[in-house]
Structures are given as structure tokens and as C-alpha cells.
N, C-alpha and C positions, 0 to 999 in steps of 0.2 A: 137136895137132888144132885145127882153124880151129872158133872156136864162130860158129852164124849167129846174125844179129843180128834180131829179131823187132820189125814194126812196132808190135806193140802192137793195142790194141781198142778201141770205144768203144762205148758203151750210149748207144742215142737214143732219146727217150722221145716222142711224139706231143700236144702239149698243145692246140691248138687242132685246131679242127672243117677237114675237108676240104670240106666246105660251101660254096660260090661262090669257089673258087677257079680260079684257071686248068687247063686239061687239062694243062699241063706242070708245074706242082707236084704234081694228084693221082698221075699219073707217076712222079714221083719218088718221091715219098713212097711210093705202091705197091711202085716198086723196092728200096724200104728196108725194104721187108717192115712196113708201117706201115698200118694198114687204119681204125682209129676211136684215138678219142681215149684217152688212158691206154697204148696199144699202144706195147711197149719190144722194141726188137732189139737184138743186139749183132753191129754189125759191122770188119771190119779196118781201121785209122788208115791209110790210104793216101789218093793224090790223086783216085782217082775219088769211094771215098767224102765226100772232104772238099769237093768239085764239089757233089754232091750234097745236103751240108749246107747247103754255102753256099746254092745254091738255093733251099730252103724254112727256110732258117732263125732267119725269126720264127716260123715254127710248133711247133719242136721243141727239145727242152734235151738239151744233149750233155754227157756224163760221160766221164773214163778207166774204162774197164774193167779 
């Protein structure tokens, strides 16, 4: 039997304020399911979410899940 291989996860935690930033980081951030500060999602290690990190990512601290 072929076992599949899973990308993995990651816990993104929201540390700074969405507060004058540009309409395409609150965007993202929104699409990350990231709404005020302290706010933690977990989602799948793949290249949109990692697009997405990169994006806003002085704002948020990324863990393996």
C-alpha cells in the first residue's frame, strides 16, 4: 500500500495591529482567518499559504503545527 505523504501544518499567530496598513495585507491577513491581534489559525504548509506568509510577514510569527 502507497502511504500519502502530508504537507504538514502551521500555527500563525497575529502579533501586530492591522491598523494603517495597506488594503492588501488586511486582505490577507483576513484570508488567514486573522482578524485582531493575538488571533492564532492553523493552517496547511503549502505554497499559497507560504505566498500569503511571506506577504505580511513582519506582522505574524509562524510555528510547525
Amino acid at each position: 500500500m502507497a502511504e500519502q505523504k502530508t504537507a504538514g501544518t502551521v500555527k500563525i499567530t497575529l502579533k501586530k495591529s492591522l491598523i494603517a496598513r495597506s488594503e492588501k495585507q488586511i486582505a490577507t491577513a483576513k484570508s488567514l482567518g486573522l482578524k485582531r491581534v493575538g488571533d492564532t489559525t492553523v493552517q496547511p504548509d503549502n505554497a499559497a499559504t507560504n505566498g500569503k506568509i511571506n506577504t505580511i510577514s513582519h506582522m505574524v510569527e509562524v510555528t510547525k503545527a
